[in-house]
N, C-alpha and C positions, 0 to 999 in steps of 0.2 A: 840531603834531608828529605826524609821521605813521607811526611806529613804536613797535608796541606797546609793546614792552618798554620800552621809554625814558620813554614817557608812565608806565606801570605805576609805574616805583622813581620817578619824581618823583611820582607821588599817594605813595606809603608813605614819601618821605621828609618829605613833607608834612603827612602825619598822625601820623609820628612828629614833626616839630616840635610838634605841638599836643599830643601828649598820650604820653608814650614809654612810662610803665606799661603803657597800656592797650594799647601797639602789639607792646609785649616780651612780655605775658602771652597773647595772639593767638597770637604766633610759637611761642610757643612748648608754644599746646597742643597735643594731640594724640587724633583719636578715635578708634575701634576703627575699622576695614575688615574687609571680607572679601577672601580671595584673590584674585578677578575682579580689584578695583579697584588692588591690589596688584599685577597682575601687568600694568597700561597698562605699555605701555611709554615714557612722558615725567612720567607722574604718578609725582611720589616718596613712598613712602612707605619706611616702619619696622619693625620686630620690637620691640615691648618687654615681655616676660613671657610671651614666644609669643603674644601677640597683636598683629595686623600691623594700623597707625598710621596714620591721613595728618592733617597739617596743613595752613595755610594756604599758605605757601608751595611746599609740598608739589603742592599743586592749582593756584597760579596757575603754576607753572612746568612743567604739565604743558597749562596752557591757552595757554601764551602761548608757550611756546619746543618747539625739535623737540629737544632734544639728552637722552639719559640723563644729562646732571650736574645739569641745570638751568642759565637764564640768569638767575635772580634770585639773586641772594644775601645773608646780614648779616650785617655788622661789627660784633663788639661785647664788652664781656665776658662768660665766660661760665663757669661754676661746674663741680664737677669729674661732673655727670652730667650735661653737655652741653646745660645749659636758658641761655639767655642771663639773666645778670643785669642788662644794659641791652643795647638797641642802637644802634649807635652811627650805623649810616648802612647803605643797601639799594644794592647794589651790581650792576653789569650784570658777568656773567660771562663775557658774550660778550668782553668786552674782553682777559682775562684767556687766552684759550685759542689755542693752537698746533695747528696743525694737522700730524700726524704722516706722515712717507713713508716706506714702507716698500719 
């Protein structure tokens, strides 16, 4: 497989088969940054208690794809302060987008 992205969500859905606590509690931490790293423009990060955030996801989708929404994504439930309570599947984002003309 010769694109990243593709290879990527098939490892993480693969390590979510093995083990999905351990892949949901990843997803969903989160560590402090500083503004620099905050303001790449592919790497996602967060604001939470005025302190700006990056995750896992956060950083491969700032390594692996060009786009500000990110091309990794995850499916799953998730609780009403936005931490997932399981996930359910890692999803390519690229799939999902339109391209606008204006």
């Amino acid at each position: 497989m010769s694109d990243p992205v593709a290879k990527a969500i098939e490892v993480l859905n693969d390590a979510l088969s093995r083990d999905p606590e351990a892949v949901t509690d990843l997803v969903n931490m989160r560590v402090a940054c500083n503004k620099a790293l905050s303001d790449h423009s592919t790497i996602h990060t967060t604001v939470i208690e005025g302190v700006f955030r990056v995750g896992v996801l956060g950083l491969l989708n700032g390594a692996l794809g060009d786009s500000p929404t990110g091309v990794i994504g995850a499916e799953g439930q998730m609780n009403d302060a936005g931490k997932f309570l399981r996930i359910r599947r890692f999803v390519d984002l690229r799939l999902s987008k339109v391209d606008v003309l204006t």
